[in-house]
C-alpha positions in Angstrom: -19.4 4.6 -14.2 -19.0 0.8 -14.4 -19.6 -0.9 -11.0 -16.0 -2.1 -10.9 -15.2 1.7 -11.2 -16.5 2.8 -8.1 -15.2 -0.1 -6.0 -11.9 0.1 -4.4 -9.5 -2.9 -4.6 -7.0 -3.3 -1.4 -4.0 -5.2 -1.8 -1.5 -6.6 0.8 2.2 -7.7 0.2 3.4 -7.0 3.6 5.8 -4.8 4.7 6.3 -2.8 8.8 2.2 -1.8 8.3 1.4 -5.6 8.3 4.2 -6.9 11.4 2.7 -8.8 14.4 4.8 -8.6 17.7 5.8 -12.5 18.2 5.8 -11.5 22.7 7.5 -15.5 22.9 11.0 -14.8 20.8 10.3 -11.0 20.6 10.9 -10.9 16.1 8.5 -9.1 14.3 6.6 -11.6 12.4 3.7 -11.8 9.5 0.8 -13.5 10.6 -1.8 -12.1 8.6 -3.0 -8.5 7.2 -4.6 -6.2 9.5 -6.8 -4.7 6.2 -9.7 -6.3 6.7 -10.2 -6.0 10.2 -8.6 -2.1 9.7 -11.4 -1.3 7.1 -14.4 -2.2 9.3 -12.8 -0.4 12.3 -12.6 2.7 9.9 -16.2 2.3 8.5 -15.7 1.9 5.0 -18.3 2.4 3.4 -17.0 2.9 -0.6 -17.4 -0.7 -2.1 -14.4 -2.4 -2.1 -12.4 -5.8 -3.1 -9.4 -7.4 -0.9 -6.7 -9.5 -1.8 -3.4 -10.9 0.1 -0.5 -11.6 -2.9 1.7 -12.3 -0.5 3.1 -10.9 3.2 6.5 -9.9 3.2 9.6 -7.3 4.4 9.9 -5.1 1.0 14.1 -5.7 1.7 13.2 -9.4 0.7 11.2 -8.3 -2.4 12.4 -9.2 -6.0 11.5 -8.7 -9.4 9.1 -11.8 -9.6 7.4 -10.4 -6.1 6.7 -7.0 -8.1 5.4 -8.7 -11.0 3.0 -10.6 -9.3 1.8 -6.6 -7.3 2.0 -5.7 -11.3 -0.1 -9.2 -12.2 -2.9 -8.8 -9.3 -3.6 -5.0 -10.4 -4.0 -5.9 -14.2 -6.2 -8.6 -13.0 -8.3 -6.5 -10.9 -11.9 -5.2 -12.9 -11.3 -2.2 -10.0 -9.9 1.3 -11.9 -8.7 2.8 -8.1 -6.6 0.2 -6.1 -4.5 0.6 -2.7 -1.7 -1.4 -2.2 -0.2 -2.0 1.4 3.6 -2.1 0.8 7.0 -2.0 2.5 8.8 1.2 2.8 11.7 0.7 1.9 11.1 -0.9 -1.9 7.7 0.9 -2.2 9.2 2.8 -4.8 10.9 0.3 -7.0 7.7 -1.4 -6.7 6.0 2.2 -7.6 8.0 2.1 -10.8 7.2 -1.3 -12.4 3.3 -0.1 -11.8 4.0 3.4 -13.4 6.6 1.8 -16.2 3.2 -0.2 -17.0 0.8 2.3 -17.8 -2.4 0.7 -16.3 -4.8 3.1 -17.1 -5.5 2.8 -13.4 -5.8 5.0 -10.2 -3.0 3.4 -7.9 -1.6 4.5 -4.3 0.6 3.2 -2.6 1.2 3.2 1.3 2.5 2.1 3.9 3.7 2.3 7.7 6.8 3.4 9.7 5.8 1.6 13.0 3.7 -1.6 12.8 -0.8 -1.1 12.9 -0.3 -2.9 16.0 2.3 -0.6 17.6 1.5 2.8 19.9 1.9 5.5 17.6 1.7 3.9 14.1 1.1 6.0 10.9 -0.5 3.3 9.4 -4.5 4.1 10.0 -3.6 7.5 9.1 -2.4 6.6 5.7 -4.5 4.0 4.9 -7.5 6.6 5.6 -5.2 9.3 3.5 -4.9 6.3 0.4 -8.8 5.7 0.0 -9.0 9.2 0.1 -6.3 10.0 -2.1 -7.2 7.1 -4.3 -10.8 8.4 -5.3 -9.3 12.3 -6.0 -6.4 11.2 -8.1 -6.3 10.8 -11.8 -5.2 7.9 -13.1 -1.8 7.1 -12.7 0.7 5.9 -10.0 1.2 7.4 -6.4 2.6 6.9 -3.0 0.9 8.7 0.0 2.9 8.7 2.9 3.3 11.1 5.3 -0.1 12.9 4.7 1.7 13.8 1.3 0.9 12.2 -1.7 3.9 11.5 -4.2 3.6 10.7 -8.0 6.1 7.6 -8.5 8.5 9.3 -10.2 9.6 12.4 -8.4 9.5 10.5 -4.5 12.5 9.1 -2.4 12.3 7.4 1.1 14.9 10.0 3.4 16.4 7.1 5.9 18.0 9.5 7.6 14.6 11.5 9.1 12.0 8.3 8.3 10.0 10.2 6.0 9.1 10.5 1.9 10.5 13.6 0.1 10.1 14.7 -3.3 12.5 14.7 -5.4 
């Protein structure tokens, strides 16, 4: 096992997981990730690598913002990465990883109610994805509501807030 092989990279792009409450207009906002700061609350102690491509609503995602997700994975030496994503594009995003063939461990995750908020999911599955990201074989996955999902058989149900498999 190859240093880089044991190490966990983390990757932010945004989405509900990462929203600050702005408490002077009242928008939920991006200010910066909550990863780092979520990690050492958590105790990590799996080697690990951190990177911000960018913070932003998955609605406003497009085909250039998934091919830099795609871009910062290849580019990683880590064979296990987590990456932090809106819920509602995750799996489009999911897709263009899987369609890839990385020969990489990947989860994705992410949050119904903003870190910051009472009653987030969004420590939960960020503990479930390091977890789930060590077990897995390689391949793409979404863990979400203490389920994990390969990328291909997964749907977001609007109607209940919750991933089903499909």
């Amino acid at each position: 096992m190859t240093a880089a092989s044991g190490t966990i990279h983390f990757i932010a792009t945004g989405g509900t997981f990462e929203k600050h409450y702005n408490e002077l207009d009242g928008e939920l906002v991006f200010v910066q990730t909550h990863l780092p700061a979520m990690l050492e609350r958590a105790r990590v102690t799996v080697p690990y690598t951190f990177e911000t491509v960018f913070l932003l609503d998955s609605l406003d995602m497009r085909d250039s913002h998934r091919q830099a997700v795609l871009e910062a994975c290849r580019g990683s030496d880590a064979s296990r990465i987590v990456i932090v994503h809106g819920t509602d594009t995750m799996r489009e995003t999911a897709e263009v990883l899987g369609r890839a063939g990385l020969g990489k461990t990947l989860v994705l995750t992410g949050a119904m109610v903003p870190y910051e908020f009472e009653g987030s999911d969004a420590f939960f599955n960020l503990g479930a994805a390091v977890s789930a990201v060590q077990l897995l074989p390689e391949g793409v996955y979404i863990m979400m509501n203490g389920r994990v999902f390969d990328w291909d058989h997964v749907k977001k149900n609007r109607q209940v807030g919750k991933f089903e498999a499909v």
